[in-house]
C-alpha positions in Angstrom: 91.8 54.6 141.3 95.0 54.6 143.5 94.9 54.5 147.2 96.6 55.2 150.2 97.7 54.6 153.5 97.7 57.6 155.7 100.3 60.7 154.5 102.9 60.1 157.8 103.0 56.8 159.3 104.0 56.3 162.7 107.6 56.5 163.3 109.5 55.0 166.4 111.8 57.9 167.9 114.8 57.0 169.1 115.9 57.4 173.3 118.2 60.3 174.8 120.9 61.7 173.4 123.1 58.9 172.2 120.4 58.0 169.4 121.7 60.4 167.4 124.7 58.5 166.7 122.7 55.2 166.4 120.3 56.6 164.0 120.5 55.0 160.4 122.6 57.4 158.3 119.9 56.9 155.4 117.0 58.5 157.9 119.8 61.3 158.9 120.4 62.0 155.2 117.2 62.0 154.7 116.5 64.3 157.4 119.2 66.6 156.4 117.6 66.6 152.8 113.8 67.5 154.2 115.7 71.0 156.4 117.2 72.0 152.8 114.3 71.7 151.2 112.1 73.4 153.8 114.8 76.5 154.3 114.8 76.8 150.4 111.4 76.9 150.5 111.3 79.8 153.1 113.9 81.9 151.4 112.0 81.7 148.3 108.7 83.0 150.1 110.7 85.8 151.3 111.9 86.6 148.0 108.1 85.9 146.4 106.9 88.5 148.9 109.7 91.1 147.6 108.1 90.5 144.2 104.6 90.7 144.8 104.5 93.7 147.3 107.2 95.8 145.8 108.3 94.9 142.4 107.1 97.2 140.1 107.0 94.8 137.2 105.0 92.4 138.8 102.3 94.3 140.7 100.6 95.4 137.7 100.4 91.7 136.6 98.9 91.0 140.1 96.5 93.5 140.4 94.3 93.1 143.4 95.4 89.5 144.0 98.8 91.5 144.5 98.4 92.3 148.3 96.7 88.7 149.2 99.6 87.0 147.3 102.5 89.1 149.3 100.8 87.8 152.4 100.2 84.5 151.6 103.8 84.4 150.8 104.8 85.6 153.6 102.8 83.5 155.9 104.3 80.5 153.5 108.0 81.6 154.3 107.0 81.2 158.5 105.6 78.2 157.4 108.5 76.6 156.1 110.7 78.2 158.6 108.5 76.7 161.4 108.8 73.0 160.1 112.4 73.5 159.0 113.3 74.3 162.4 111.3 71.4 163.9 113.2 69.3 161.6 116.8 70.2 163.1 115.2 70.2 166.8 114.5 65.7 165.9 117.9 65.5 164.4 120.0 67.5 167.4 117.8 65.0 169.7 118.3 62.2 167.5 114.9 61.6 166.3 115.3 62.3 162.5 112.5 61.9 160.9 113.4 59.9 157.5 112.1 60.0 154.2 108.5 58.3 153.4 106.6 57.9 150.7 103.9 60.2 152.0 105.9 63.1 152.3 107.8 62.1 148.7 103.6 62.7 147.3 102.6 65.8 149.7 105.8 67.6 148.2 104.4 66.7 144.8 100.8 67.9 145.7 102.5 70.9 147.2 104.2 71.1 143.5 101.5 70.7 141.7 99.2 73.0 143.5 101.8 75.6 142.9 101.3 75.0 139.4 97.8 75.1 139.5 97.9 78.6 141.1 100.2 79.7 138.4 98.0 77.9 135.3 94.6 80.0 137.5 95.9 83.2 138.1 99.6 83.9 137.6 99.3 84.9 133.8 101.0 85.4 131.7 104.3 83.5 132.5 107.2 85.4 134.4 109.4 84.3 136.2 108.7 86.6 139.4 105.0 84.8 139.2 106.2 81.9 138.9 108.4 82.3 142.2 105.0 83.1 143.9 103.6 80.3 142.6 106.2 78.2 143.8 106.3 79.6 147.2 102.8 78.8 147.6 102.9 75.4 146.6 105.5 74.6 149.2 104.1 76.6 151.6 101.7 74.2 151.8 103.6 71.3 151.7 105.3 72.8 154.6 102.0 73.5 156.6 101.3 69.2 155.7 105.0 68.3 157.0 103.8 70.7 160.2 100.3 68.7 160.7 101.2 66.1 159.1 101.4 63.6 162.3 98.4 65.0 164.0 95.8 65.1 161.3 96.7 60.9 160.1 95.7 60.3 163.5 92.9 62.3 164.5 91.0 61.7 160.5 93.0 58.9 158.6 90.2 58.8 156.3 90.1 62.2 155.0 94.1 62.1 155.0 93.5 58.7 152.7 90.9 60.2 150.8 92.7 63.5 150.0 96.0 61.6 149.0 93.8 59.6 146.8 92.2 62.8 145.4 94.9 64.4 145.3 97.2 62.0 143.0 93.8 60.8 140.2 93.8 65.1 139.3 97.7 64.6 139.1 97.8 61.6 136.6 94.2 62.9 134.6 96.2 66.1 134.3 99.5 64.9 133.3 98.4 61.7 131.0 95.5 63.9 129.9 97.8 66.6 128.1 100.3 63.7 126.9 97.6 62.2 125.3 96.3 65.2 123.7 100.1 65.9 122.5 99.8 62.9 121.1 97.3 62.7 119.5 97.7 66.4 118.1 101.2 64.7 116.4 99.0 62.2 114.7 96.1 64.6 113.9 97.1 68.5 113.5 94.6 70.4 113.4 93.9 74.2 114.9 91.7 72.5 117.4 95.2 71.0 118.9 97.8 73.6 118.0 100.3 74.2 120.2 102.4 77.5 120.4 105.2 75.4 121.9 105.6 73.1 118.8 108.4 73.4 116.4 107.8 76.5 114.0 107.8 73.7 110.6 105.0 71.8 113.2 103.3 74.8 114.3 103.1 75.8 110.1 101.7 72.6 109.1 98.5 72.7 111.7 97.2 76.0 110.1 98.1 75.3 106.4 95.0 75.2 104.2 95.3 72.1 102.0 96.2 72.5 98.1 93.4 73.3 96.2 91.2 74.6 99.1 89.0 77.4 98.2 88.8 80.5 100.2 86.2 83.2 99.4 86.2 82.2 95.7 89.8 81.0 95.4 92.0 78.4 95.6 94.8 77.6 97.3 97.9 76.8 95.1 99.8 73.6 95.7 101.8 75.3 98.5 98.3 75.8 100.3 99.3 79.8 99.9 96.2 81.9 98.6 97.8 82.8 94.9 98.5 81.7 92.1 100.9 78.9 91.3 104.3 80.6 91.9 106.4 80.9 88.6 110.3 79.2 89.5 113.0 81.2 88.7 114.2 81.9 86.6 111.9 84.4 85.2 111.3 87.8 83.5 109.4 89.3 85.9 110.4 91.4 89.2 109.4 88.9 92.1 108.6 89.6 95.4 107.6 87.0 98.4 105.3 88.6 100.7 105.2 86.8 104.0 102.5 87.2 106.6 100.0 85.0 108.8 96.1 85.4 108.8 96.4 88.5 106.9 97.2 86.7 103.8 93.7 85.5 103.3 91.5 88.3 105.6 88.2 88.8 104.8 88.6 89.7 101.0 88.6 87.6 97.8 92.3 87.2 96.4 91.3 89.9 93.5 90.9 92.8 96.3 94.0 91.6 98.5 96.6 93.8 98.8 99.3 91.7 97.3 96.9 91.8 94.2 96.5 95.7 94.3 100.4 95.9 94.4 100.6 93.7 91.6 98.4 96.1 89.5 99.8 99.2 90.4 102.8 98.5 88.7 101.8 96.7 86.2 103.2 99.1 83.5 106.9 98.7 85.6 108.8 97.2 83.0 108.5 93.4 82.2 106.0 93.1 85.7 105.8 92.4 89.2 104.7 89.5 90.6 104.2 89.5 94.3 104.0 86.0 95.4 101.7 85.6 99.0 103.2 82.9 101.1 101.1 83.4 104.4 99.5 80.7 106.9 96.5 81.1 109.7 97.9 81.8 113.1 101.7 81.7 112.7 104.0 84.6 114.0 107.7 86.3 113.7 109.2 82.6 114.5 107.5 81.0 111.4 107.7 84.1 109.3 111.7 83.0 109.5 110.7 79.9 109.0 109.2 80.0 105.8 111.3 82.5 104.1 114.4 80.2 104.8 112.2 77.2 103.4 109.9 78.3 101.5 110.8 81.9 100.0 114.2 81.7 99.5 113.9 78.8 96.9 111.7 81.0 94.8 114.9 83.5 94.2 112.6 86.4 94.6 114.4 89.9 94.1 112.8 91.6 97.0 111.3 90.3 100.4 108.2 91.4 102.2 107.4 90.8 106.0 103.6 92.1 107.2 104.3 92.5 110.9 100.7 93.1 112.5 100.8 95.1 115.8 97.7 92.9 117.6 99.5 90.1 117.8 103.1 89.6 116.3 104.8 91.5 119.0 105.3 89.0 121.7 104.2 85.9 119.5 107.9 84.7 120.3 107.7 84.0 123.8 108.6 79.8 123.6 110.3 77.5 125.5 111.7 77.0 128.9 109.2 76.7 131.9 106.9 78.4 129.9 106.3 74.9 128.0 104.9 73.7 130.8 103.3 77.3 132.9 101.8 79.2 130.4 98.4 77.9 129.9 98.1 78.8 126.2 100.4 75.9 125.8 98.7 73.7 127.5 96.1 71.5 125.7 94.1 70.1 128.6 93.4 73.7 128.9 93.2 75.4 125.4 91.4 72.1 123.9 88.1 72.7 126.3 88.5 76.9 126.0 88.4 76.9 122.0 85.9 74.4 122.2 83.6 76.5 125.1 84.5 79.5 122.7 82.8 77.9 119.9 79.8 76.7 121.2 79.3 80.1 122.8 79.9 82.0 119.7 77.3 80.0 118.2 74.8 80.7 120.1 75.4 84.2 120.0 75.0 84.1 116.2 71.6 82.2 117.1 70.0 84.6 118.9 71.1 87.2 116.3 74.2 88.8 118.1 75.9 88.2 115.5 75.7 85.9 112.4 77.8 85.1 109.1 77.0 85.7 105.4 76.1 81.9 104.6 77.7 82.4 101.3 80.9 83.5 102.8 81.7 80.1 105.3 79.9 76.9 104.1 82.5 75.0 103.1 79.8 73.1 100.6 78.5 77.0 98.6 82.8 77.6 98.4 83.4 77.5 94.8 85.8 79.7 91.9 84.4 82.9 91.7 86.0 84.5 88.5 86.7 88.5 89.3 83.7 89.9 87.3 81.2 87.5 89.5 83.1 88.9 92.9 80.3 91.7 93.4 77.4 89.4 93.0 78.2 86.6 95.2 80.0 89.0 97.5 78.2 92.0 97.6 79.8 93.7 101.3 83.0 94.2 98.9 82.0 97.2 97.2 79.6 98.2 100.4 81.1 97.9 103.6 77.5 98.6 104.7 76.4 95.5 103.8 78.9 93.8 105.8 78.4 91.0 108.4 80.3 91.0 111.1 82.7 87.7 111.7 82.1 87.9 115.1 79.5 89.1 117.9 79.3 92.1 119.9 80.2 90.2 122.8 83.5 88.6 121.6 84.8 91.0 119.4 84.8 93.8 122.4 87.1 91.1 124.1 89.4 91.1 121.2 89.6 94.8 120.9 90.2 94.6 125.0 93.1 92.2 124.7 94.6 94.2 122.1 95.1 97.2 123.9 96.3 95.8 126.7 98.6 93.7 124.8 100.4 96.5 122.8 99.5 99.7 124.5 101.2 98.4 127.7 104.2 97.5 126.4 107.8 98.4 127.1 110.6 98.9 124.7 111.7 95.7 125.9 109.4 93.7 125.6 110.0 94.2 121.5 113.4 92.0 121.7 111.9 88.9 120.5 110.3 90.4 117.5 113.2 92.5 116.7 115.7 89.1 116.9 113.1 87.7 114.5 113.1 90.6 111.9 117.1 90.6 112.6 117.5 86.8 111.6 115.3 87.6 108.4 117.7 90.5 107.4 120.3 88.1 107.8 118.5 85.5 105.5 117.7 87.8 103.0 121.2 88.8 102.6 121.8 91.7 99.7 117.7 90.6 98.6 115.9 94.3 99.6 113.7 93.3 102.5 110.8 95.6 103.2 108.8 95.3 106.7 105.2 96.2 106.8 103.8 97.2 109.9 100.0 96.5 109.9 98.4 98.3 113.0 95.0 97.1 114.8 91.8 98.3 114.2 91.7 100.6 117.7 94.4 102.5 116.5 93.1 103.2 113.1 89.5 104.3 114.5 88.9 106.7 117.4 85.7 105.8 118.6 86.5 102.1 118.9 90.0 103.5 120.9 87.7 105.5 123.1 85.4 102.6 124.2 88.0 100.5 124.8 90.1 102.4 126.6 86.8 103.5 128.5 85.8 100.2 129.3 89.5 99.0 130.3 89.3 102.0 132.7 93.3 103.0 131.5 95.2 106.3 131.2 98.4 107.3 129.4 98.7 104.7 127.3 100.6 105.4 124.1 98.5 104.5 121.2 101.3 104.5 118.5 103.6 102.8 120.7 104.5 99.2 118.7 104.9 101.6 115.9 107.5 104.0 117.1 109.5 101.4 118.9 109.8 99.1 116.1 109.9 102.0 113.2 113.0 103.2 115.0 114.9 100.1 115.5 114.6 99.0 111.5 115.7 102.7 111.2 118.7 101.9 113.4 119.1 98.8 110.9 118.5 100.2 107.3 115.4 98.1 106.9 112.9 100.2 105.4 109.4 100.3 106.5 106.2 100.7 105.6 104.1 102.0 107.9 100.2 101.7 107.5 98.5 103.8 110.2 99.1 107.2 109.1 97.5 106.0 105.8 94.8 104.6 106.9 94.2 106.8 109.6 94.4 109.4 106.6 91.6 107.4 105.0 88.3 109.9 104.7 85.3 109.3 107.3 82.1 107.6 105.9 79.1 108.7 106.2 78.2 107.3 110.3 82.2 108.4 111.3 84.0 105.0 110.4 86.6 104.9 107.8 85.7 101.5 106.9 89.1 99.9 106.1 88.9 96.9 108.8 86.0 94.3 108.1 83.1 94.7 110.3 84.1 93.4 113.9 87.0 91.8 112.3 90.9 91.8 112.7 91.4 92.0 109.1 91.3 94.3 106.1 88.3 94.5 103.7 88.4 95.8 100.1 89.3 99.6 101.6 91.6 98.6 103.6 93.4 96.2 101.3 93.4 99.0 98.5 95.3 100.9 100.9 98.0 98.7 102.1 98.5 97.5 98.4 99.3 101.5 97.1 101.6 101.7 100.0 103.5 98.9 99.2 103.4 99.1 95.7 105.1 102.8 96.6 107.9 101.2 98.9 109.1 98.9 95.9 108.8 100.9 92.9 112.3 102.4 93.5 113.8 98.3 94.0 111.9 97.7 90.7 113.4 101.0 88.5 116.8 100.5 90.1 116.4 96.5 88.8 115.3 98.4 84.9 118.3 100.8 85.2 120.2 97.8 86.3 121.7 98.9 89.2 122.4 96.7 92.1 120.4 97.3 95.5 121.6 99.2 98.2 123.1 97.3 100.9 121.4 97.3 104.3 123.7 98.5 107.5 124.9 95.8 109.3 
């Protein structure tokens, strides 16, 4: 524990008006230092209150904390104006009022409680929100420099014990996360992962370990769900398809769709082998990242990127500030969340919400499962009736909610850090075709589920094919073809209760359907690369 003495000891003013010259310079810089602070502080209310009652890109984020935020802005702009001009008043009469260690730690509480407001309510991180943020944090440090002198006499105590408070949450909080940082360097693991780590760091955490079996399978020695992939160089047409979760999905390797495209053109001349380099969790960042590192080396003669709409679009947004102010980078929060999230989940499978096929997770029942056993041990493959669904009612209408309102919401802008991504892998590629796959969310695929959602969210005029159209026009502004998977899947017949059945039940992923779809489409969008490498012809170059 760390004590305190009381947060503004007494001070001995100095007498009439020549004690202005005979004031220590140090107290007078000091002073001088305090007024800056305090008048920045009330210009950046002022300019918080501009944002939060008539900026119409920060509103929306508000919501109905918008109006309550603008006032208590405002009334933290007087604030600081009050003290600041209290301030000048003791230096004109020569009474500055010079630095202190108490005032040093109630404008670091002042700081820190700014924080807190933006880590509790000013999500995601923005600038704008974070100016609010700010300007309520000094706000208050400016209503402690006000009463400051008054309450450490009247309750010394409760001054002590609220400094004492005040700094323990302060140093749990900040040794609490470098701990965890720490200790997530040493350990990686999902439970730790941090979406401000480097993208070879990030990679690692979520890479399945060589030889690890996944729904009868095994990882090869690259911890990729394939096969061993054959170095160059080689007879066959090779292509490296990157993506993240979507690279294992819910479907043994024989149904993915990297598999399907492999068998659809089988009969192309000498082959195709399409080579699935894809990790758990990563986004457009690590996608760069490993065809640099990890594709490129293989000399494939055509690249494959599976963008998917739920989640890629603003996977991007690291660095700065947002280190520090966006909670999902922050372990002291996400460590406790993933780990409430589990334990609820599990209950909800207990009381029969929801529940798993028990041959489908137990790490100890995982074992090689050659293709003509697939049906028997997994039986939902062939019968998306029979299908289990990976998570519960509950959880999996929170998922479909956050997608909506993370890519139906969106403005054209908000696509520049995916599109820099996708840029930087045209680059890479160089004269190597590179193909992007746009893999859309479940909502947008089936109507009911969009209803609901939309429904429950209680929105209007969204544009449901937005990510689509935005990002289909700026690779067509490029010369990066596309493959687009909604209008085939959306094209995908009705069973027999109204679903089409291509998505896993209450999953993010594909099942057999759904994989059979997106492995025709892509088998379509290389056949030409393939004949034009038979006719011997080189590919077409890209626009710069």
């Amino acid at each position: 524990m760390y004590a305190s003495t009381t947060m503004e000891p007494t001070e001995t003013p100095g007498a009439g008006a020549g004690a202005a010259g005979r004031a220590p310079i140090a107290r007078r810089v000091g002073a001088a230092i305090l007024i800056l602070v305090l008048g920045s502080a009330a210009g950046l209310g002022v300019d918080a209150f501009k944002h939060a009652a008539i900026d119409a890109d920060v509103r929306p984020l508000l919501g109905a904390w918008a109006i309550p935020a603008a006032a208590a802005a405002l009334a933290a702009s007087g604030l600081a104006a009050a003290a600041a001009a209290r301030e000048v008043r003791a230096l004109r009469r020569g009474e500055p009022r010079g630095p202190s260690a108490a005032r040093a730690r109630a404008l670091v509480y002042g700081l820190a409680l700014g924080c807190a407001f933006q880590l509790a309510a000013f999500q995601p991180f923005k600038t704008a929100l974070f100016h609010v943020a700010a300007a309520l944090g000094l706000g208050l440090f400016s209503g402690a420099v006000l009463a400051g002198d008054g309450v450490s006499r009247r309750a010394p105590r409760l001054v002590r014990a609220l400094d004492v408070l005040l700094l323990n949450l302060c140093l749990v909080a900040v040794l609490g996360e470098i701990s965890l940082r720490l200790l997530a360097w040493r350990h990686p693991s999902p439970l730790l992962a941090q979406p401000d780590a480097t993208a070879r760091a990030y990679i690692e955490t979520f890479r399945l370990g060589p030889g690890e079996i996944w729904l009868g399978f095994p990882c090869n020695r690259g911890g990729h769900y394939d096969t061993e992939f054959a170095p160059p160089p080689r007879k066959t047409f090779a292509v490296a398809s990157i993506s993240d979760s979507f690279a294992f999905g819910r479907t043994p390797h024989h149904h993915h769709f990297t598999t399907v495209c492999e068998r659809e053109l089988a009969g192309a001349g000498p082959g195709v082998e399409v080579f699935n380099l894809g990790v758990n969790g990563i986004g457009p960042r690590e996608y760069a990242y490993v065809l640099e590192h990890e594709a490129l080396p293989l000399a494939p003669d055509a690249f494959v990127v599976n963008v998917y709409i739920g989640n890629d679009i603003l996977s991007h947004r690291r660095g700065g500030l947002r280190v520090l102010l966006d909670r999902e980078n922050l372990l002291v929060y996400q460590v406790p969340r993933r780990l409430l999230g589990l334990s609820e989940e599990r209950v909800r499978r207990r009381m029969g919400a929801a529940r798993y096929e028990p041959e489908t997770v137990e790490p100890d029942e995982r074992e090689v499962v050659p293709p003509e056993r697939l049906a028997l041990r997994f039986p939902w493959i062939l019968d998306p009736a029979r299908e289990v669904g990976t998570f519960s009612v509950e959880t999996y209408r929170r998922l479909a909610d956050d997608r909506v309102r993370f890519f139906a919401t969106r403005e054209p802008r908000h696509f520049e850090g995916v599109c820099h991504h996708l840029a930087e892998m045209a680059k890479l590629a160089g004269d190597v075709p590179l193909i992007v796959v746009l893999i859309p969310d479940e909502t947008q695929v089936e109507d009911r589920l969009w209803d609901e959602t939309v429904a429950r969210l209680g929105l209007s005029g969204l544009e449901r094919d937005l990510p689509q159209r935005v990002l289909g026009e700026w690779l067509a502004s490029r010369g990066i073809p596309c493959v687009d998977l909604l209008p085939l899947l959306r094209a995908v017949p009705p069973l027999e209760d109204g679903w089409r059945h291509v998505f896993h039940l209450r999953d993010t992923h594909f099942n057999a359907r759904g994989n059979e779809v997106a492995g025709k489409a892509l088998a379509a969008a290389l056949r030409p690369h393939v004949e034009r490498r038979l006719a011997g012809r080189e590919p077409t170059p890209r626009a710069p």
